[in-house]
N, CA, C and O atoms as a printed pandas DataFrame, in Angstrom:
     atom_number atom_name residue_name chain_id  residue_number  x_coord  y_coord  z_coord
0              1         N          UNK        A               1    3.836    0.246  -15.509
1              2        CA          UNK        A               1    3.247   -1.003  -15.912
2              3         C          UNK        A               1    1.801   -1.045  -15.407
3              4         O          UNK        A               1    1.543   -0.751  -14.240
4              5         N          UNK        A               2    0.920   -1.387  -16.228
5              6        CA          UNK        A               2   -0.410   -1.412  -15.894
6              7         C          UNK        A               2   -1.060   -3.313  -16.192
7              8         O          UNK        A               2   -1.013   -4.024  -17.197
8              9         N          UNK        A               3   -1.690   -3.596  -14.593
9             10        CA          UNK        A               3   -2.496   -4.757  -14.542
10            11         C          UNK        A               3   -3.645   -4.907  -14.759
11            12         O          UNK        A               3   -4.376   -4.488  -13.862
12            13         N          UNK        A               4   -4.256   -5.466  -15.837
13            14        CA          UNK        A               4   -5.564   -5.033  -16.147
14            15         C          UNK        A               4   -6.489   -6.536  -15.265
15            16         O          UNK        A               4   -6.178   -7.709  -15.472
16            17         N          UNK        A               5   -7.502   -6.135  -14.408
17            18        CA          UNK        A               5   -7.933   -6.964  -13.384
18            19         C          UNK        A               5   -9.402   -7.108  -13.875
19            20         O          UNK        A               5   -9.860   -6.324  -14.706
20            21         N          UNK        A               6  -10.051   -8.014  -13.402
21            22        CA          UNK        A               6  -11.712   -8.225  -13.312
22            23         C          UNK        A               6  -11.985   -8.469  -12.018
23            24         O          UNK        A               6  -12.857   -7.759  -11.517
24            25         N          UNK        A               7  -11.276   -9.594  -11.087
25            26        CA          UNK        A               7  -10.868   -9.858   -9.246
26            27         C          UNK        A               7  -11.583   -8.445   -8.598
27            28         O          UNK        A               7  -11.696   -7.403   -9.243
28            29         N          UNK        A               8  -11.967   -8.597   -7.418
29            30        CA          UNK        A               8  -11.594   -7.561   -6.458
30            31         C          UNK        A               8  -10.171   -7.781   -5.957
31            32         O          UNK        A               8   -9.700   -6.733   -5.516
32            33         N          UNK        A               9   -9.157   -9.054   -5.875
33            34        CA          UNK        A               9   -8.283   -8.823   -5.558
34            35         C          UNK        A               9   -7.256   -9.542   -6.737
35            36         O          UNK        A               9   -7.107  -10.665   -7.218
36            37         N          UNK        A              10   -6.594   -8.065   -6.907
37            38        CA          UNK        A              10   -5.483   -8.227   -8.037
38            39         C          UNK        A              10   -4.615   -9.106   -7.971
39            40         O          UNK        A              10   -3.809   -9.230   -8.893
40            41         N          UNK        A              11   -4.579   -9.974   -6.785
41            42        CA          UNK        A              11   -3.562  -11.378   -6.787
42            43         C          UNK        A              11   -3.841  -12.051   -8.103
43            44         O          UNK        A              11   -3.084  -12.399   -9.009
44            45         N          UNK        A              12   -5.495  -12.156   -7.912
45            46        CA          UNK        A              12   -6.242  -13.260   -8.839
46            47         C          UNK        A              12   -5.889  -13.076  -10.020
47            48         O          UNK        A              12   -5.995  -14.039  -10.780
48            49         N          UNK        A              13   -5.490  -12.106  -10.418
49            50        CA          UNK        A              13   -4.872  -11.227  -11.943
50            51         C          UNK        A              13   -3.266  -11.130  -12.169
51            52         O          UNK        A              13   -2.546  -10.669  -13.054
52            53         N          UNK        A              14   -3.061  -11.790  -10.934
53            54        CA          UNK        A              14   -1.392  -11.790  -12.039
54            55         C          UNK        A              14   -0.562  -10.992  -10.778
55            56         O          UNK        A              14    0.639  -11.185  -10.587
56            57         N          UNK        A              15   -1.469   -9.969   -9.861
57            58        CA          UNK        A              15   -0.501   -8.906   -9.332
58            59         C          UNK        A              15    0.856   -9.944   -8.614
59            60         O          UNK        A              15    1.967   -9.434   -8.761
60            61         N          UNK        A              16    0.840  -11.015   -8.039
61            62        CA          UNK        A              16    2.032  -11.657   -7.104
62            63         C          UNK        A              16    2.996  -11.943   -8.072
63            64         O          UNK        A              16    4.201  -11.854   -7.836
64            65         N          UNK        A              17    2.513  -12.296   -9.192
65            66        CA          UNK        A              17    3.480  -12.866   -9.980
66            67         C          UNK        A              17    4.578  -11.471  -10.756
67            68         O          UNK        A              17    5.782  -11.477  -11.013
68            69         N          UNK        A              18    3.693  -10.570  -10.914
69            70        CA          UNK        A              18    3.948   -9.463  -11.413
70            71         C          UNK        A              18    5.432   -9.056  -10.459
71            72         O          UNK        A              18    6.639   -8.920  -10.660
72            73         N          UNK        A              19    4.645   -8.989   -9.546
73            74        CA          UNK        A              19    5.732   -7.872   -8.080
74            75         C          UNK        A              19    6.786   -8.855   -7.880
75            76         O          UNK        A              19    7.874   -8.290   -7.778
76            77         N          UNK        A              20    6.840   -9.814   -7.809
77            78        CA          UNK        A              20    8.157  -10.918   -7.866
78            79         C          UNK        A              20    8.684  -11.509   -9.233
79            80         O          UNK        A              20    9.245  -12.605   -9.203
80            81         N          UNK        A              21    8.557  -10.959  -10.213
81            82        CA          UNK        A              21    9.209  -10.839  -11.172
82            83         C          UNK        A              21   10.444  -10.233  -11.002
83            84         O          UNK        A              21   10.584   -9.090  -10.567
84            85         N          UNK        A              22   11.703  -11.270  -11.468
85            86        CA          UNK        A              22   12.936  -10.482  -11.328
86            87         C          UNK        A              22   13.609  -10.733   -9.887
87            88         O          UNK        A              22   14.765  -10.474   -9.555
88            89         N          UNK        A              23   12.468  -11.366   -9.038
89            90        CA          UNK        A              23   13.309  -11.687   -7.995
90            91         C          UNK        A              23   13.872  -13.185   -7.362
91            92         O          UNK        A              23   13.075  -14.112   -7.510
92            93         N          UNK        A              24   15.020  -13.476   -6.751
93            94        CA          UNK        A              24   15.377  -14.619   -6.585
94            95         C          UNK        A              24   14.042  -15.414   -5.108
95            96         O          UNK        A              24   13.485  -14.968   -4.105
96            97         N          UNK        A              25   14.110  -17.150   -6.063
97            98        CA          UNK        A              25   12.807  -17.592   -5.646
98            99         C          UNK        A              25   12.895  -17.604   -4.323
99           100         O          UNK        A              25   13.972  -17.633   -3.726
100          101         N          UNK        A              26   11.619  -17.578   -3.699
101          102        CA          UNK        A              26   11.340  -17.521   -2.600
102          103         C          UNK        A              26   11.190  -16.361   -1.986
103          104         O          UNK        A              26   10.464  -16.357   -0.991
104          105         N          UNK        A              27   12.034  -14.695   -2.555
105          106        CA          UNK        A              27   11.918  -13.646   -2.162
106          107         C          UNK        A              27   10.499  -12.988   -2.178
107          108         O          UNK        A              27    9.907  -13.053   -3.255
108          109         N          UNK        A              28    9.956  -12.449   -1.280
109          110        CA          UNK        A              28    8.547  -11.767   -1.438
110          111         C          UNK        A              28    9.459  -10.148   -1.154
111          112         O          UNK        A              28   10.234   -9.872   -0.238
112          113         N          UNK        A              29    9.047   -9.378   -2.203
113          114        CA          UNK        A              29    9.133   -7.947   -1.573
114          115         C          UNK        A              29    7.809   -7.539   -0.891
115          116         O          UNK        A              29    6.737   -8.130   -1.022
116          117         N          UNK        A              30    8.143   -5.971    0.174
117          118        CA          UNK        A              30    7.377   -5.200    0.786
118          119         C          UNK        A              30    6.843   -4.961   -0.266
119          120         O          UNK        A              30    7.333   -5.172   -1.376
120          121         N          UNK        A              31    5.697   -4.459   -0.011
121          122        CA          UNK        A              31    4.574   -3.956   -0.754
122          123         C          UNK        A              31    4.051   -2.519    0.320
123          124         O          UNK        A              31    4.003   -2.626    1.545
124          125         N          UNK        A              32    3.672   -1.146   -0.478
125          126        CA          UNK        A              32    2.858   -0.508   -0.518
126          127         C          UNK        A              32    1.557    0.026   -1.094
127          128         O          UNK        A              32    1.575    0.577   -2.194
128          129         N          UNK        A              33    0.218   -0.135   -0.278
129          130        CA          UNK        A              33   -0.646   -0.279   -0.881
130          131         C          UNK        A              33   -1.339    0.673   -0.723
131          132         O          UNK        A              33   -1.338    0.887    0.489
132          133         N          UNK        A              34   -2.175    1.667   -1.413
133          134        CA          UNK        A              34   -3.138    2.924   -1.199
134          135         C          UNK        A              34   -4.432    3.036   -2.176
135          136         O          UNK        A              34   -4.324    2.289   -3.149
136          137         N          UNK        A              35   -5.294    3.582   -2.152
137          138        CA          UNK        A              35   -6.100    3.631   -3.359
138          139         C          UNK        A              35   -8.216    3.689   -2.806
139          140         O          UNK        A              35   -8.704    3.816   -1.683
140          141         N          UNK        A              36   -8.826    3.551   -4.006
141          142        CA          UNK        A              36   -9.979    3.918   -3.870
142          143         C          UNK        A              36  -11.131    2.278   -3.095
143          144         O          UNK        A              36  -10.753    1.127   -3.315
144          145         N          UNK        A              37  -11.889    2.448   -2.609
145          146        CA          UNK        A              37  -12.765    1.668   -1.887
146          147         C          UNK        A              37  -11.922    0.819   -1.080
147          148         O          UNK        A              37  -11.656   -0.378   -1.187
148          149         N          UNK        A              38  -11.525    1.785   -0.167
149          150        CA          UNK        A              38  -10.727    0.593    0.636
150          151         C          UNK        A              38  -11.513   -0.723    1.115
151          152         O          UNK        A              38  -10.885   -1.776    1.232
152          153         N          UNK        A              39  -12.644   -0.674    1.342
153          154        CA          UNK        A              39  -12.963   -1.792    2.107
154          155         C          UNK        A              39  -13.350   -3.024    0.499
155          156         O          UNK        A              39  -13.968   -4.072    0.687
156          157         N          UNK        A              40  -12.940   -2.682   -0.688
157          158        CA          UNK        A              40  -13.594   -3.890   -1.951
158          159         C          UNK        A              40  -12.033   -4.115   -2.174
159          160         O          UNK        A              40  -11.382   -4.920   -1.507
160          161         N          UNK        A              41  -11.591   -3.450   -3.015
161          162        CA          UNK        A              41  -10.656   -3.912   -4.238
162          163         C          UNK        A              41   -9.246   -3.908   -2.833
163          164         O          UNK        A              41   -8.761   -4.916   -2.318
164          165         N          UNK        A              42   -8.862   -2.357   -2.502
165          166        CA          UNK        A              42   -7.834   -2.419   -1.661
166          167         C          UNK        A              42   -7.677   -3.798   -0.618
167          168         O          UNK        A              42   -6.794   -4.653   -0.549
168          169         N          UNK        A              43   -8.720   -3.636    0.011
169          170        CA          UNK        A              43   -8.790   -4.400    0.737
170          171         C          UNK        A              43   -8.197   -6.071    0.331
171          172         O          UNK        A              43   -7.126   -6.625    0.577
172          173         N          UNK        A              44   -9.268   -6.470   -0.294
173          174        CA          UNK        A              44   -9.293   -7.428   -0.952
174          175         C          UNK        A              44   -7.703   -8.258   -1.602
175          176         O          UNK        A              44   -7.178   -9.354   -1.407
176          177         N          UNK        A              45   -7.371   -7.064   -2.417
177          178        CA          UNK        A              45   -5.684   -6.951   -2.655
178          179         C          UNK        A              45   -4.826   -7.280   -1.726
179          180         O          UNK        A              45   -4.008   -8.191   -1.858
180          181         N          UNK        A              46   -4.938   -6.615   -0.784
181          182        CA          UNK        A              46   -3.811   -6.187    0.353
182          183         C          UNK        A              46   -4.132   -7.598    1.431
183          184         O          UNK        A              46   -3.111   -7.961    2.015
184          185         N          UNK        A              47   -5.080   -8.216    1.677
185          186        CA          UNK        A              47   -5.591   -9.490    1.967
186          187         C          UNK        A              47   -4.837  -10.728    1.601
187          188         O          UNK        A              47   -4.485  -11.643    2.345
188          189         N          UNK        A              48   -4.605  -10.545   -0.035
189          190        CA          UNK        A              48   -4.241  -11.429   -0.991
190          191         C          UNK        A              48   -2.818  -11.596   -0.653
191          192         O          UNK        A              48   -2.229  -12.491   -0.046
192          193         N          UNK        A              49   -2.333  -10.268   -1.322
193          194        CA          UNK        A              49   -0.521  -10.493   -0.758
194          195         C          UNK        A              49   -0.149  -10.642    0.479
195          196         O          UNK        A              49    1.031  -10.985    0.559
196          197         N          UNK        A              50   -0.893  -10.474    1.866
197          198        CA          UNK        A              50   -0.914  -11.216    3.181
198          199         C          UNK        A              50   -0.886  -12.786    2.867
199          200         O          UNK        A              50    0.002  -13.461    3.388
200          201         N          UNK        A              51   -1.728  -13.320    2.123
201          202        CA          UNK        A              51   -2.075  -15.004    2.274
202          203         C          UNK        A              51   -0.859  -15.093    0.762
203          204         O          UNK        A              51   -0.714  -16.218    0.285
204          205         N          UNK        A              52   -0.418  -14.441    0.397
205          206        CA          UNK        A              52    1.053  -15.008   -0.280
206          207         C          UNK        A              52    2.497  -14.251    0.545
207          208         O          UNK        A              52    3.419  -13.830   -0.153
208          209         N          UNK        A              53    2.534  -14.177    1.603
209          210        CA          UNK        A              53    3.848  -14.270    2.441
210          211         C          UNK        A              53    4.460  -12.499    1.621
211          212         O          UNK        A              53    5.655  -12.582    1.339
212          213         N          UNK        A              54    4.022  -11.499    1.363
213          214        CA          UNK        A              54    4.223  -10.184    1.025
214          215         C          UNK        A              54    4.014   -9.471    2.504
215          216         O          UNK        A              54    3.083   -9.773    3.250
216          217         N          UNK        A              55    4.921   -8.578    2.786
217          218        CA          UNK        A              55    4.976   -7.736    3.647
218          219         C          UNK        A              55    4.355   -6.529    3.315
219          220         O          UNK        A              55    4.831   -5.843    2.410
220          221         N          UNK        A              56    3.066   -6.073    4.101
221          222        CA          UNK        A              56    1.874   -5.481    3.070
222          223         C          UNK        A              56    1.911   -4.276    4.176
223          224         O          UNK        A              56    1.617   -4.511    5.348
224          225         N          UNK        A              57    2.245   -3.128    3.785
225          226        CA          UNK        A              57    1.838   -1.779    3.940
226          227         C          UNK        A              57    0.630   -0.777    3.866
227          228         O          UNK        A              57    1.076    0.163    3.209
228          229         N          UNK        A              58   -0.250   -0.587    4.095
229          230        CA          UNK        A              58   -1.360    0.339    3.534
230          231         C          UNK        A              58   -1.292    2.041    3.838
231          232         O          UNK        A              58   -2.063    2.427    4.716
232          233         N          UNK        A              59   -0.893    2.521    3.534
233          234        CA          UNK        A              59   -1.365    3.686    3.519
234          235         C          UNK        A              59   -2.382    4.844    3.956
235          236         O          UNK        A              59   -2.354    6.011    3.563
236          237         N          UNK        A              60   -3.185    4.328    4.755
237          238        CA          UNK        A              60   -4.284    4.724    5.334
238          239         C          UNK        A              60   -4.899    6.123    4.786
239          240         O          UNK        A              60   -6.016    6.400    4.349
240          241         N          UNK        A              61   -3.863    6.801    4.959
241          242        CA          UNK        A              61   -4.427    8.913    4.849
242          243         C          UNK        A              61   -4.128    8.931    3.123
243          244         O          UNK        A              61   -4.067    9.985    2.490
244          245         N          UNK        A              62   -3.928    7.346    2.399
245          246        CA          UNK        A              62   -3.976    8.029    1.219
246          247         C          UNK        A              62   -4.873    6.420    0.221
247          248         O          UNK        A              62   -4.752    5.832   -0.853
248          249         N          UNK        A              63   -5.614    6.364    1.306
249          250        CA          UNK        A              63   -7.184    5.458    0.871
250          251         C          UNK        A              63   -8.623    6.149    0.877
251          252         O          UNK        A              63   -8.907    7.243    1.365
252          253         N          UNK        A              64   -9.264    5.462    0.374
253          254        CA          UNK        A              64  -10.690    5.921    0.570
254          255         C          UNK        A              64  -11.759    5.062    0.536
255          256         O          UNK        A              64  -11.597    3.885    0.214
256          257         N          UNK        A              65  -13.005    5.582    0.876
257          258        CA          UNK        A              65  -14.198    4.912    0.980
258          259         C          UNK        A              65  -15.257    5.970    0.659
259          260         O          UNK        A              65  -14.979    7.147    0.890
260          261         N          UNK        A              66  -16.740    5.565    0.019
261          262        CA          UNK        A              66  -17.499    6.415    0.107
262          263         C          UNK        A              66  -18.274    6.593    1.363
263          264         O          UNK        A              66  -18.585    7.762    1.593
264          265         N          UNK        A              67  -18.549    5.956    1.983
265          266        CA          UNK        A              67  -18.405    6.123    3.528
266          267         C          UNK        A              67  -17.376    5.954    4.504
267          268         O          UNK        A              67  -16.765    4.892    4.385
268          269         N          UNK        A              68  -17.058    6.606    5.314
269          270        CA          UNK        A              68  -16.014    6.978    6.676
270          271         C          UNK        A              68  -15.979    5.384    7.141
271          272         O          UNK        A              68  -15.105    4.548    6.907
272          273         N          UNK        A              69  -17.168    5.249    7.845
273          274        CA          UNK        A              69  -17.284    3.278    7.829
274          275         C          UNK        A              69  -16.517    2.503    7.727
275          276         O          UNK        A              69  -15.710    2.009    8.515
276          277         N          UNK        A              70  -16.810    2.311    6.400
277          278        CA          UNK        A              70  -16.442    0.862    5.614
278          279         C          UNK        A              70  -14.838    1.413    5.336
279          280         O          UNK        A              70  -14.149    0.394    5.381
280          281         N          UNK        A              71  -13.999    2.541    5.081
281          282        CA          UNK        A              71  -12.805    2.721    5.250
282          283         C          UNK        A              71  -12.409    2.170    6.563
283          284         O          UNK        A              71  -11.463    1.416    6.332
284          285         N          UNK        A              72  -12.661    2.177    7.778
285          286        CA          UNK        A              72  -12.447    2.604    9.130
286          287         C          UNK        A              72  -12.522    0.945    9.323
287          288         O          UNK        A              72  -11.477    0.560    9.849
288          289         N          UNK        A              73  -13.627   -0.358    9.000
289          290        CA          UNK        A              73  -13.639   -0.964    9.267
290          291         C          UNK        A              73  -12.888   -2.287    8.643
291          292         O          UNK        A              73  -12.735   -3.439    9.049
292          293         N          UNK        A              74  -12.376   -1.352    7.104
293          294        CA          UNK        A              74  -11.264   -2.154    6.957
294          295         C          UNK        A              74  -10.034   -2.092    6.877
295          296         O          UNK        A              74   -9.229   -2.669    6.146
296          297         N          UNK        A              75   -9.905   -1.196    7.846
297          298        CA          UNK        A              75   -8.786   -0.594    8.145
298          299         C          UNK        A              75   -8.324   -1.621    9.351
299          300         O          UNK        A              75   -7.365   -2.393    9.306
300          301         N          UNK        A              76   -9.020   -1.481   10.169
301          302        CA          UNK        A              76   -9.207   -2.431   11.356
302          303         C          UNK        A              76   -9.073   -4.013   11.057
303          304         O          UNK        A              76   -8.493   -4.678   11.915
304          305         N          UNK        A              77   -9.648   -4.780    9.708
305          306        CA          UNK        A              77   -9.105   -6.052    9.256
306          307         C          UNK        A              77   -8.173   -5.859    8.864
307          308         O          UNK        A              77   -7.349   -6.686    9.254
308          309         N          UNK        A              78   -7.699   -4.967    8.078
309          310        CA          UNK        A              78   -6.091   -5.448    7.404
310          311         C          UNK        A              78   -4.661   -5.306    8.648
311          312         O          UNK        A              78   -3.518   -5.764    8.671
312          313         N          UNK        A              79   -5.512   -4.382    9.624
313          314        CA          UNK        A              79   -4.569   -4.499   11.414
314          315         C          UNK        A              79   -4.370   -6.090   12.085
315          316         O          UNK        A              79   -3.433   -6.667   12.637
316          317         N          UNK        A              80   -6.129   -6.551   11.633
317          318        CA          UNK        A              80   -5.792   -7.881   12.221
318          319         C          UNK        A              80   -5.254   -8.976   11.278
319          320         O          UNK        A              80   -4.932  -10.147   11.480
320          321         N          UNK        A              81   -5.263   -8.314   10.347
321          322        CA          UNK        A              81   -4.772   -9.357    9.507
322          323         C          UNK        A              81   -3.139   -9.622    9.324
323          324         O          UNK        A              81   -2.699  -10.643    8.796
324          325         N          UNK        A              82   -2.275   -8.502    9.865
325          326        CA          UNK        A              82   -1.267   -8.126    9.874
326          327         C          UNK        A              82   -0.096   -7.325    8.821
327          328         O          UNK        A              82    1.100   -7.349    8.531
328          329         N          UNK        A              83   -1.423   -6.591    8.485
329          330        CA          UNK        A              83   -0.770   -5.735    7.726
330          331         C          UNK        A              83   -0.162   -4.542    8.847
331          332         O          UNK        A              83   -0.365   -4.582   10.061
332          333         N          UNK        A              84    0.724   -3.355    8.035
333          334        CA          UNK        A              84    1.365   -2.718    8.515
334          335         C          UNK        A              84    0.020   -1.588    8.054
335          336         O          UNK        A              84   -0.570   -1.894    7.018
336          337         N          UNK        A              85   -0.370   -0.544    8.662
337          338        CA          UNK        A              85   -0.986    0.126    8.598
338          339         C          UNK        A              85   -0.316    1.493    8.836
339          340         O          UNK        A              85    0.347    1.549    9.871
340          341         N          UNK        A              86   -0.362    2.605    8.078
341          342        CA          UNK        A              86    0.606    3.619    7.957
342          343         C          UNK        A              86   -0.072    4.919    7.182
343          344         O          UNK        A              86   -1.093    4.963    6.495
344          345         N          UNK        A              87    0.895    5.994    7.555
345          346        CA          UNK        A              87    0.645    7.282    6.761
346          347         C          UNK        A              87    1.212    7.608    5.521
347          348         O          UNK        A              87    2.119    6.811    5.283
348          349         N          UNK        A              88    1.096    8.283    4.793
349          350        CA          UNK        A              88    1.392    8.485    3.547
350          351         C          UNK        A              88    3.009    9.105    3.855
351          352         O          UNK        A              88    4.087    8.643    3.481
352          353         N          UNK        A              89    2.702   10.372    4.714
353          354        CA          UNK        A              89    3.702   11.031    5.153
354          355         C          UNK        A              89    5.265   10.153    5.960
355          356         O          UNK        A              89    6.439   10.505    6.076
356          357         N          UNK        A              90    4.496    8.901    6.377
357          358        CA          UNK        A              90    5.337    7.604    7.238
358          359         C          UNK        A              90    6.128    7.537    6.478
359          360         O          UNK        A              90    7.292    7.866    6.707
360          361         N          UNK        A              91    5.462    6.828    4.705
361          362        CA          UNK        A              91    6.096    6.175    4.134
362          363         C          UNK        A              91    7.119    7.014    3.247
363          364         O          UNK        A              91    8.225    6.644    2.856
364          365         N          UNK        A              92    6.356    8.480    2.978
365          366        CA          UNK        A              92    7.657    9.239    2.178
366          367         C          UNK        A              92    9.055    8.993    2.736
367          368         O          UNK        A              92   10.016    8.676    2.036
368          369         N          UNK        A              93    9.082    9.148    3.917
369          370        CA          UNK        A              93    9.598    9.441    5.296
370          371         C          UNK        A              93   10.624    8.144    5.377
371          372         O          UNK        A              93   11.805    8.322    5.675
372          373         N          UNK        A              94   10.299    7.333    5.202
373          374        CA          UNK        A              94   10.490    5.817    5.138
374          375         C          UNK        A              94   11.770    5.523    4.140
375          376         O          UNK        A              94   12.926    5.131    4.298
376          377         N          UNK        A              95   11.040    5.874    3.158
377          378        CA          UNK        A              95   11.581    5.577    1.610
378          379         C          UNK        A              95   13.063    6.967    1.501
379          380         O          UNK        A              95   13.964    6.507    0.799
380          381         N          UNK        A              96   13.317    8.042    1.891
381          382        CA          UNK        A              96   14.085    9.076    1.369
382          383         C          UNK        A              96   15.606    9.039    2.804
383          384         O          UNK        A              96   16.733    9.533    2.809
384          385         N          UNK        A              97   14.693    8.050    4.000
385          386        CA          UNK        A              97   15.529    7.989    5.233
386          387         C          UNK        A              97   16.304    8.629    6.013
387          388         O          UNK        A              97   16.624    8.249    7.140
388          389         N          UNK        A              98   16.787   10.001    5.286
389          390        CA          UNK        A              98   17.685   10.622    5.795
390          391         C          UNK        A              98   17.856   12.147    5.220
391          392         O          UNK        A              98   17.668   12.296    4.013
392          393         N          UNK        A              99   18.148   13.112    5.892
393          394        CA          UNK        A              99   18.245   14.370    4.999
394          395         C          UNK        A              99   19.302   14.679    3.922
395          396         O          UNK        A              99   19.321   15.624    3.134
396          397         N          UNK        A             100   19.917   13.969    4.024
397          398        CA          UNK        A             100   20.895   14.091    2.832
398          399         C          UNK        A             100   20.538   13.207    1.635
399          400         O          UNK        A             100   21.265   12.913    0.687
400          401         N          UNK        A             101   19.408   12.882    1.845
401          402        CA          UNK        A             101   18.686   11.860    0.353
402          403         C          UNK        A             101   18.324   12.841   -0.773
403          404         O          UNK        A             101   17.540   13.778   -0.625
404          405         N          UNK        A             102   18.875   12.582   -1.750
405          406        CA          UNK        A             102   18.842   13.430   -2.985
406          407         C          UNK        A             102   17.122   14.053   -3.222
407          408         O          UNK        A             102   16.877   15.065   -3.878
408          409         N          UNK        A             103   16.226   13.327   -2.639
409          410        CA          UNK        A             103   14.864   13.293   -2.832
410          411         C          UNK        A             103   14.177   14.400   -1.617
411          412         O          UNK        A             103   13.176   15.108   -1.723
412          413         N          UNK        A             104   15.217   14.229   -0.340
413          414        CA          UNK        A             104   14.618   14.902    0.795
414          415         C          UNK        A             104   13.770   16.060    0.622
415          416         O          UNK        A             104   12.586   15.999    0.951
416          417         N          UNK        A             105   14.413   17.402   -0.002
417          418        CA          UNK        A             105   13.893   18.781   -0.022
418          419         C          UNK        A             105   12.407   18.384   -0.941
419          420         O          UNK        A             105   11.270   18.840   -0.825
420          421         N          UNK        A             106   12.913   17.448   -1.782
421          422        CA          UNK        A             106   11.223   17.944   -2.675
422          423         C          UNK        A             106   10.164   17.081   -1.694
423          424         O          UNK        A             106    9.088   17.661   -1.550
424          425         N          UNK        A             107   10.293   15.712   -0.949
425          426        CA          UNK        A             107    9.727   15.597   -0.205
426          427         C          UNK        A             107    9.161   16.603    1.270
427          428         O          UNK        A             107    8.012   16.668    1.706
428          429         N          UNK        A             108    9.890   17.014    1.578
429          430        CA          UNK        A             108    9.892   18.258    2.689
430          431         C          UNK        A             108    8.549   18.719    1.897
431          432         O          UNK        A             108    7.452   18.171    1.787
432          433         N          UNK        A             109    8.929   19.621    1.522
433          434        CA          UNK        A             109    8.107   20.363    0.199
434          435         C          UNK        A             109    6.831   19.799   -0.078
435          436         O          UNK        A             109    5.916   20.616    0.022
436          437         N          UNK        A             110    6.502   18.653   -0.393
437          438        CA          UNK        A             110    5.551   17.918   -0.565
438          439         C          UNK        A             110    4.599   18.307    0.294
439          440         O          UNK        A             110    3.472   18.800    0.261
440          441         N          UNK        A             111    5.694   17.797    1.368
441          442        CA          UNK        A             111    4.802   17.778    2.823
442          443         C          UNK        A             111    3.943   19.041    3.540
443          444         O          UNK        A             111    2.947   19.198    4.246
444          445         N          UNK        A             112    4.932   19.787    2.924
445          446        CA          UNK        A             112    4.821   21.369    3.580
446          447         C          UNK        A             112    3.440   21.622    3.003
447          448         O          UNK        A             112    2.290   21.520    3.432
448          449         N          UNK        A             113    3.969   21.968    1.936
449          450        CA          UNK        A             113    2.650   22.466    1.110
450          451         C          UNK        A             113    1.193   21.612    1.474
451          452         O          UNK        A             113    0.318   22.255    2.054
452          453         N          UNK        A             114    0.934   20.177    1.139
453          454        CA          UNK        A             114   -0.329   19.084    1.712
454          455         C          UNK        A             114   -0.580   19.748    2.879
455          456         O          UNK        A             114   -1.764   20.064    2.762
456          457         N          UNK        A             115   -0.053   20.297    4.306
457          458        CA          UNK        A             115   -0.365   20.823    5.153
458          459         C          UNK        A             115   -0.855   21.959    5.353
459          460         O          UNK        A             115   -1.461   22.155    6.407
460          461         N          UNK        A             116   -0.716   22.988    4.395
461          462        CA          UNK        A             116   -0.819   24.162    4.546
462          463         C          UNK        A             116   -2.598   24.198    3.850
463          464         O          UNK        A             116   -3.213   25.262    3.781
C-alpha cells in the first residue's frame, strides 16, 4: 500500500488513520520506522505517531542523512521524545523470536552476508 504525502510528517496525510485501520478502537499498533533524511520527513513522522499514542520504533542503522549530524541529532530527539531507538538487526531479531521461526535461517543469512 502506498501513501502519497505533501507533510514532512505523514500523520498529516492519512498515515494514523491508515496503520489503525482494521483495528479495534482505541488500539494503537507498534510501529517501525526507517528511511531517508532522518532528521525532515522520518523524523517528523515518527514525532507524529509519538503525539498520537503509537509505540514508535526507529531503526537507526537503517536511516539516513546527508550529513552524519543532522542523522545523529535526530536521533537523539526521537530518544527524548520516547521513541524506541534500535537496530535493524534488533528488529529482524525481534520479529522471527526464536530459531525455530520458519523465517529464522533466511534471516541468519541476511545477517551473515550484510556483515561480511
Amino acid at each position: 500500500m502506498t501513501l502519497s504525502k505533501m507533510h514532512f510528517d505523514a500523520c498529516s496525510d492519512g498515515l494514523a488513520e491508515l496503520l489503525t485501520e482494521g483495528c479495534a478502537p482505541g488500539d494503537r499498533p507498534e510501529v517501525v520506522i526507517a528511511g531517508c533524511e532522518a532528521h525532515v520527513c522520518l523524523m517528523q513522522t515518527a514525532l507524529g505517531l509519538l503525539e498520537r499514542g503509537f509505540r514508535t520504533w526507529v531503526a537507526e542503522t537503517a536511516c539516513g542523512s546527508r550529513r552524519a549530524a543532522d542523522k545523529q541529532m535526530a536521533m537523539q530527539r526521537l530518544r527524548e521524545a520516547d521513541a524506541t531507538i534500535v537496530s535493524d538487526e534488533m528488529v529482524l531479531f525481534e520479529w522471527v523470536r526464536h530459531c525455530r521461526h520458519p523465517q529464522f535461517t533466511a534471516v541468519l543469512d541476511l545477517v551473515k552476508r550484510r556483515g561480511s
